[in-house]
PDB file of N, CA, C and O in Angstrom:
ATOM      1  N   UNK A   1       0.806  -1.202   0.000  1.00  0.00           N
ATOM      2  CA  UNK A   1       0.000   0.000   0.000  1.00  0.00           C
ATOM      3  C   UNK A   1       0.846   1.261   0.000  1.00  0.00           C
ATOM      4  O   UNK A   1       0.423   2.354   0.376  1.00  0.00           O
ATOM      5  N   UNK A   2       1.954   1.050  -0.406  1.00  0.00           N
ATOM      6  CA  UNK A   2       2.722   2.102  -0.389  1.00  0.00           C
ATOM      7  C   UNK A   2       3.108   3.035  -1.872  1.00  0.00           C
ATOM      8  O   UNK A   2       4.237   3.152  -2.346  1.00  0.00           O
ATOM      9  N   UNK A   3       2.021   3.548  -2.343  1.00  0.00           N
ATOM     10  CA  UNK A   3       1.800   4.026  -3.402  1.00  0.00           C
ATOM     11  C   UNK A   3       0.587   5.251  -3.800  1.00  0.00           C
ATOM     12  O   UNK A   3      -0.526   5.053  -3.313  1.00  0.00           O
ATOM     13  N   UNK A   4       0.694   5.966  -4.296  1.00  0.00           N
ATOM     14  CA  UNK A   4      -0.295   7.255  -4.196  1.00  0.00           C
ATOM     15  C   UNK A   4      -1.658   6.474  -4.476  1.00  0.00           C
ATOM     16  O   UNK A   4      -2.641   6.627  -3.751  1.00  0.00           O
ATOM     17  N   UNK A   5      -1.640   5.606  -5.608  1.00  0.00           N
ATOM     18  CA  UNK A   5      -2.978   5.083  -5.933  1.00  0.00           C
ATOM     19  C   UNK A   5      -3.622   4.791  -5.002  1.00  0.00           C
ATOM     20  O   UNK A   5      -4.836   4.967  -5.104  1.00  0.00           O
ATOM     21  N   UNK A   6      -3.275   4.434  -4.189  1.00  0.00           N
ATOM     22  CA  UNK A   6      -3.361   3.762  -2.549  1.00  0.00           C
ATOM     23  C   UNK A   6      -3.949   5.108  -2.057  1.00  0.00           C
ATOM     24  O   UNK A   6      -5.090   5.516  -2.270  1.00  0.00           O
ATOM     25  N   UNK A   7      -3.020   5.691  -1.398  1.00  0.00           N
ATOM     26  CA  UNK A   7      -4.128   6.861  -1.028  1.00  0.00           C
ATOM     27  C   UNK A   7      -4.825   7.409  -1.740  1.00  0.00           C
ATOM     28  O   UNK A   7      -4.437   8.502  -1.328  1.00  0.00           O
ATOM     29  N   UNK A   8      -5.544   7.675  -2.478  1.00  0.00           N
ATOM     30  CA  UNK A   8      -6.714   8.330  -2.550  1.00  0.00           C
ATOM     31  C   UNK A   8      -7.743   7.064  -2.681  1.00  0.00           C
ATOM     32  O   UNK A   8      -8.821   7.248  -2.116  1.00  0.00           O
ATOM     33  N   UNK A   9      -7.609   6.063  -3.205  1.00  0.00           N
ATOM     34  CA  UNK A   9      -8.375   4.966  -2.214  1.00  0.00           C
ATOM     35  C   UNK A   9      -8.582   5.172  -1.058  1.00  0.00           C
ATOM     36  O   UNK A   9      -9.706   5.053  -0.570  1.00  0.00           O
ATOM     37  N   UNK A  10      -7.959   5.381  -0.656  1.00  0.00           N
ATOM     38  CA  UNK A  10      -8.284   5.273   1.134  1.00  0.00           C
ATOM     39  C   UNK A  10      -9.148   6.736   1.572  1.00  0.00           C
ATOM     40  O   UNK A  10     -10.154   6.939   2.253  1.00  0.00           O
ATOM     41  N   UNK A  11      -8.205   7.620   0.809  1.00  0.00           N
ATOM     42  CA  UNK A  11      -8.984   9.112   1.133  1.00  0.00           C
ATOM     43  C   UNK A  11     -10.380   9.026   0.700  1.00  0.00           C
ATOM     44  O   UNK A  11     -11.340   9.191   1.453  1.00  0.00           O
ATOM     45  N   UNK A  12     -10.438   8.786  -0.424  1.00  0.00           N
ATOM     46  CA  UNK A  12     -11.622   8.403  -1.492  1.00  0.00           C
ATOM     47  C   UNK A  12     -13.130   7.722  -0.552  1.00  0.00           C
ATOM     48  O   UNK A  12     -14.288   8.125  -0.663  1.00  0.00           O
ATOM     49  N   UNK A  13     -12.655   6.680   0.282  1.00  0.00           N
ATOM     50  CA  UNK A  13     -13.412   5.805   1.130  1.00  0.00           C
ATOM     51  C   UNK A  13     -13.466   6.645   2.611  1.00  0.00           C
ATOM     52  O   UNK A  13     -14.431   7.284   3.032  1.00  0.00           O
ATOM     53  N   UNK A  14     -12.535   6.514   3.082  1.00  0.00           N
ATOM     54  CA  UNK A  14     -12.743   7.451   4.242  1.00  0.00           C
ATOM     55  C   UNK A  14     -13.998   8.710   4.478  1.00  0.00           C
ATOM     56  O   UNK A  14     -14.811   8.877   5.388  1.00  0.00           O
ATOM     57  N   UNK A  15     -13.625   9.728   2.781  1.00  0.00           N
ATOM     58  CA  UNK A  15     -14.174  10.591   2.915  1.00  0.00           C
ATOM     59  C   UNK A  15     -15.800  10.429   2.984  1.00  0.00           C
ATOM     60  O   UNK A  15     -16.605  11.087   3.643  1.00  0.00           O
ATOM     61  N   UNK A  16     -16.051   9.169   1.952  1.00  0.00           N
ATOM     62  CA  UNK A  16     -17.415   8.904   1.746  1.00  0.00           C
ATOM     63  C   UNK A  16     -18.278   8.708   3.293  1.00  0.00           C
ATOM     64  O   UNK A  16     -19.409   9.041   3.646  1.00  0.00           O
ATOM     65  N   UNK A  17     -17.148   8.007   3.991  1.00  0.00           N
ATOM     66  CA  UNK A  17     -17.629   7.615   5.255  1.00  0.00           C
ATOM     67  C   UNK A  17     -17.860   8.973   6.538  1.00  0.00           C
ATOM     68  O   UNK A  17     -18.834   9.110   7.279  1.00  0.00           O
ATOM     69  N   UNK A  18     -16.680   9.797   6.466  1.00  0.00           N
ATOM     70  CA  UNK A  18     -16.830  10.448   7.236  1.00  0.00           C
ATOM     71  C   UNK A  18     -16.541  11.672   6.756  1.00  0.00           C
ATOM     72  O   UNK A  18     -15.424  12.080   7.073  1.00  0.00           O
ATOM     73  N   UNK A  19     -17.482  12.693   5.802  1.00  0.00           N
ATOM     74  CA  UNK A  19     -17.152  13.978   5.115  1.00  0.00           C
ATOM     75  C   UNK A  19     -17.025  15.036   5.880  1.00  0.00           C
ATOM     76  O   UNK A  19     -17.182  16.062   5.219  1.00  0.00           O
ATOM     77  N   UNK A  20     -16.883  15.161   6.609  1.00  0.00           N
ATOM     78  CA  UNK A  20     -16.805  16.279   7.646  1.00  0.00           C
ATOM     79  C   UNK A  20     -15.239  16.208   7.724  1.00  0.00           C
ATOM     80  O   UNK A  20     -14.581  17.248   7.676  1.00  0.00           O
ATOM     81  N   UNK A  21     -14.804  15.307   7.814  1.00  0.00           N
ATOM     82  CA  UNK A  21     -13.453  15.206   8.145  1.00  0.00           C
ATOM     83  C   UNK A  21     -12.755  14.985   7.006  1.00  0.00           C
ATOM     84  O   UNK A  21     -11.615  14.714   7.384  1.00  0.00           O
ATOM     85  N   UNK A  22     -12.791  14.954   6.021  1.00  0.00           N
ATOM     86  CA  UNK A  22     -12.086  15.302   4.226  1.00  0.00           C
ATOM     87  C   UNK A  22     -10.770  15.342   4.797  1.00  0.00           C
ATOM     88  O   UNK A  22      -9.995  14.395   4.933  1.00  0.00           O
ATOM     89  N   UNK A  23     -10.579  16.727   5.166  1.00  0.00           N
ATOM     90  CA  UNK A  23      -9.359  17.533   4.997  1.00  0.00           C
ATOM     91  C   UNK A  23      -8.310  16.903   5.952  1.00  0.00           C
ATOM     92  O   UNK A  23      -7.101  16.944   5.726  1.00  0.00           O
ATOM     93  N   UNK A  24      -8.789  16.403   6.878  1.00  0.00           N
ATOM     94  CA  UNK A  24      -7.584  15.899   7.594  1.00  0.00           C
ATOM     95  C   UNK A  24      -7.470  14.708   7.377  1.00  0.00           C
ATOM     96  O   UNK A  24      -6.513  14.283   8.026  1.00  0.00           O
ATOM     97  N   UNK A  25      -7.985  13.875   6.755  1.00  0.00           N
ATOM     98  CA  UNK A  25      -7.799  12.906   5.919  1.00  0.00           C
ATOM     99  C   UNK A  25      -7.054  13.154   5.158  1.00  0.00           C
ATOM    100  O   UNK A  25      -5.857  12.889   5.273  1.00  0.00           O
ATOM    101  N   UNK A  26      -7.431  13.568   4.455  1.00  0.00           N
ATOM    102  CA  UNK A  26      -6.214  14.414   3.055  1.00  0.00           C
ATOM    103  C   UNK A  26      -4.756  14.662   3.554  1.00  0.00           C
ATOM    104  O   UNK A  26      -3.780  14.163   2.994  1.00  0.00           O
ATOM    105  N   UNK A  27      -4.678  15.531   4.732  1.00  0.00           N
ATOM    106  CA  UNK A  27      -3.622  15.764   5.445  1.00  0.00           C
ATOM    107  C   UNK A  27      -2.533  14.610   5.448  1.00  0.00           C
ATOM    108  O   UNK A  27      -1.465  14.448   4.859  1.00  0.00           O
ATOM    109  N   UNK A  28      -3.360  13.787   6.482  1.00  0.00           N
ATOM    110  CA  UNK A  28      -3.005  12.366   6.410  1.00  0.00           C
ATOM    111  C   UNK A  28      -2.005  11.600   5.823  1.00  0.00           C
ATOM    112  O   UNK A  28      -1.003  11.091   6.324  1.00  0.00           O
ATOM    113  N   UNK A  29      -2.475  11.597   4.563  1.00  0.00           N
ATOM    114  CA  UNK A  29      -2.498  10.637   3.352  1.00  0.00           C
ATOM    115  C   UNK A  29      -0.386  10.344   2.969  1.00  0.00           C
ATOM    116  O   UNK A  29       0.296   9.331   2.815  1.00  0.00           O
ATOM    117  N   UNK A  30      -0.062  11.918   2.962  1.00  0.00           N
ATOM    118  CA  UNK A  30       1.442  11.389   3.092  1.00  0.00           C
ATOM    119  C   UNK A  30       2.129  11.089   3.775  1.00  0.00           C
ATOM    120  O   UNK A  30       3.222  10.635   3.436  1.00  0.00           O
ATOM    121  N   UNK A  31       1.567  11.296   5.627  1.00  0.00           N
ATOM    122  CA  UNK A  31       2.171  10.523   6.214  1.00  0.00           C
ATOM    123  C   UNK A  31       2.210   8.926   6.436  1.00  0.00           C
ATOM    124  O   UNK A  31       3.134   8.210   6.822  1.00  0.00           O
ATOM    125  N   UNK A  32       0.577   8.545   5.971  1.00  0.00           N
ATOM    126  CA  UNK A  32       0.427   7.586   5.608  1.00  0.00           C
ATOM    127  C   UNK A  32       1.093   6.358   4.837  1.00  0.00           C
ATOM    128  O   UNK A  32       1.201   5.163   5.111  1.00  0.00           O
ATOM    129  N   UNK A  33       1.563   7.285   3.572  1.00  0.00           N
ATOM    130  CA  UNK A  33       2.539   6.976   2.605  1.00  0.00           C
ATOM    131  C   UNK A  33       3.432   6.332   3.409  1.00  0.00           C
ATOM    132  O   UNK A  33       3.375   5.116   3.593  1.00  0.00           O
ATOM    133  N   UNK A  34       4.824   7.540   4.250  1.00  0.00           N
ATOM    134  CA  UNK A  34       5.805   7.147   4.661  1.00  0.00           C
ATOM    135  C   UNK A  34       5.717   6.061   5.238  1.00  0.00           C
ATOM    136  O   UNK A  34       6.422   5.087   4.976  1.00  0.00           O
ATOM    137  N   UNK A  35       4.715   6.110   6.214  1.00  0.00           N
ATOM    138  CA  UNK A  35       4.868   5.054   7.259  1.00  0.00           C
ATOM    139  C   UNK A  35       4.783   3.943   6.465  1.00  0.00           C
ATOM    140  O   UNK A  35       5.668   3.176   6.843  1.00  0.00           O
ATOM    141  N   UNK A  36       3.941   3.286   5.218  1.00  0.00           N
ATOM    142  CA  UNK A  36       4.124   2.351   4.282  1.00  0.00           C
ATOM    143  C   UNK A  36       5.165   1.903   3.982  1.00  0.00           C
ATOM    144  O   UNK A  36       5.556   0.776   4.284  1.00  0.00           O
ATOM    145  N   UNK A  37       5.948   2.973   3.147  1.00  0.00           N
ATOM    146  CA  UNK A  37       7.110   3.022   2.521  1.00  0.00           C
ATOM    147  C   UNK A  37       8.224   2.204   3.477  1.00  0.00           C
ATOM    148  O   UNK A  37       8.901   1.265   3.058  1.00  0.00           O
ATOM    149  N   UNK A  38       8.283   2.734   4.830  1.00  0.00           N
ATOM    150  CA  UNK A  38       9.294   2.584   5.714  1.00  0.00           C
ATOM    151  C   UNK A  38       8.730   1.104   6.291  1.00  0.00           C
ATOM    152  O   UNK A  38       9.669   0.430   6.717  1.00  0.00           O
ATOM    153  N   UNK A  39       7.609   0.533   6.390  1.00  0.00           N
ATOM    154  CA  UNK A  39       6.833  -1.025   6.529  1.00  0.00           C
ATOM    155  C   UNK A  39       7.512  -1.700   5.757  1.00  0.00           C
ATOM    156  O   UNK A  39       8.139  -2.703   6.097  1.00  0.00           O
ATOM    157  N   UNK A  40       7.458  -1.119   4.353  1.00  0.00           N
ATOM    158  CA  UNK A  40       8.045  -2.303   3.412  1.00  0.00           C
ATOM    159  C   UNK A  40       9.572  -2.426   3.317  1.00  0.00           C
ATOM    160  O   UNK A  40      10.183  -3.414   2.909  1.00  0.00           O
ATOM    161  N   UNK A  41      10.032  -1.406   3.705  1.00  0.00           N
ATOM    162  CA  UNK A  41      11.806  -1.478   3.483  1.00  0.00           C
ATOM    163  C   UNK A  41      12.240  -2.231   4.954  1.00  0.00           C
ATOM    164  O   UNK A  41      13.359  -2.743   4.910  1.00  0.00           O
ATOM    165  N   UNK A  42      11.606  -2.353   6.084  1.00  0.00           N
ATOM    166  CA  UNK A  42      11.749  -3.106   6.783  1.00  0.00           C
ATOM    167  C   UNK A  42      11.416  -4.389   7.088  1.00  0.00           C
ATOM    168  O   UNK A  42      12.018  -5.205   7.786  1.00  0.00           O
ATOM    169  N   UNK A  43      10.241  -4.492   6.401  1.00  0.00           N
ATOM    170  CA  UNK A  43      10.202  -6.297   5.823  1.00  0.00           C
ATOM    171  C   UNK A  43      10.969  -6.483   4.727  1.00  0.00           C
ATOM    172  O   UNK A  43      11.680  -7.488   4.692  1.00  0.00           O
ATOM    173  N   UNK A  44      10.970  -5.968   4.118  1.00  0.00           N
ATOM    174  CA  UNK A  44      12.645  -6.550   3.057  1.00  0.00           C
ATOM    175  C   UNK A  44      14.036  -6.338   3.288  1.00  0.00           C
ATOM    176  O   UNK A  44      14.926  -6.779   2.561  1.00  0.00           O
ATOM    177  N   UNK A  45      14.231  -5.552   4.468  1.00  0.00           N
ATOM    178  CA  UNK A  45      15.064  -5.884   5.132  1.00  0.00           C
ATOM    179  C   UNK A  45      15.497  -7.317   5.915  1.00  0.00           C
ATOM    180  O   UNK A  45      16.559  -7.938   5.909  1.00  0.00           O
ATOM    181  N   UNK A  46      14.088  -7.593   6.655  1.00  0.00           N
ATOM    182  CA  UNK A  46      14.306  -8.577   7.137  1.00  0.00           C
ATOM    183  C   UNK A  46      14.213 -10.096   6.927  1.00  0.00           C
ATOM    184  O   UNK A  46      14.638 -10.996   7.652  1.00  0.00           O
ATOM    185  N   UNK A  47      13.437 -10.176   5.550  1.00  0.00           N
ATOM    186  CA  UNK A  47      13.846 -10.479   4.618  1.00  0.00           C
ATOM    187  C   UNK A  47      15.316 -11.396   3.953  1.00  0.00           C
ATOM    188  O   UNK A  47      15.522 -12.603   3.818  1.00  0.00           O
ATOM    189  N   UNK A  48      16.173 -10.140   3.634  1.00  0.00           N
ATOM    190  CA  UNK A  48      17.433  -9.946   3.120  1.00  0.00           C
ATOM    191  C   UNK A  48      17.990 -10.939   4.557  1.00  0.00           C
ATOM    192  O   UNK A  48      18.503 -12.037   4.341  1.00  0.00           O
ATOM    193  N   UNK A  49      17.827 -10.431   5.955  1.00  0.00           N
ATOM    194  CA  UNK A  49      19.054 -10.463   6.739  1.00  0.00           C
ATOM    195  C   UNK A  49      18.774 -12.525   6.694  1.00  0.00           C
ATOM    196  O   UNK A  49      19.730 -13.297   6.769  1.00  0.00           O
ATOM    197  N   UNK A  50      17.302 -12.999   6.562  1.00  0.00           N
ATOM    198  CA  UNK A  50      17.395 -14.550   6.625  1.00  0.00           C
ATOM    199  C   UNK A  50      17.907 -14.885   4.893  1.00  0.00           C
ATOM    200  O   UNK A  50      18.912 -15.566   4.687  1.00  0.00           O
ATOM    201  N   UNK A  51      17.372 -14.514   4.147  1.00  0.00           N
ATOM    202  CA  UNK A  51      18.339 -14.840   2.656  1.00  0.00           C
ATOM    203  C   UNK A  51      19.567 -14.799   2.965  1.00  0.00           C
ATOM    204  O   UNK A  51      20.119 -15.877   2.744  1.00  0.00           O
ATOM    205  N   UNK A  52      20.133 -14.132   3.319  1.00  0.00           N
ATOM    206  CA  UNK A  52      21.432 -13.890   3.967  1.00  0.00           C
ATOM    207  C   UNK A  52      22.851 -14.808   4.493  1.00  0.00           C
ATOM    208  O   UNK A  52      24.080 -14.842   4.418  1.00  0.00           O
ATOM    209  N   UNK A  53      21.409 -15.642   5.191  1.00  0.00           N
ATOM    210  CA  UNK A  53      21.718 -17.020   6.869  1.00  0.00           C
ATOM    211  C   UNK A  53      21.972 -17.988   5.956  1.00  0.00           C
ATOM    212  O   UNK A  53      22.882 -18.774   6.217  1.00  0.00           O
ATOM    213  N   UNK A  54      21.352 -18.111   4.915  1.00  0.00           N
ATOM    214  CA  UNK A  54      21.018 -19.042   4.112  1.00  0.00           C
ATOM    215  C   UNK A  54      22.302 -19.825   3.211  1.00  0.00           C
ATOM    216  O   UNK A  54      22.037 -20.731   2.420  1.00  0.00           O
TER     217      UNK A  54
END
């Protein structure tokens, strides 16, 4: 889920659900990103470190 398409899915749904709150949803959305981004480089990190053992 670490990809823009991704958020606005999520924004997209969220908003439907709770429109009052749009904008900080929106806000959101790139920290959202990071925290993804930084999920996946740490499972393929860890990953790497048993390929590694191997």
């Amino acid at each position: 889920f670490a990809n823009f398409g991704s958020i606005g899915v999520v924004v997209g749904a969220f908003s439907a659900v709770a429109p009052h709150r749009a904008p900080e949803i929106a806000q959101l959305g790139l920290r959202a990103l990071a925290a993804a981004t930084l999920s996946n480089l740490m499972s393929a990190t860890i990953a790497g470190f048993f390929i590694g053992l191997a």
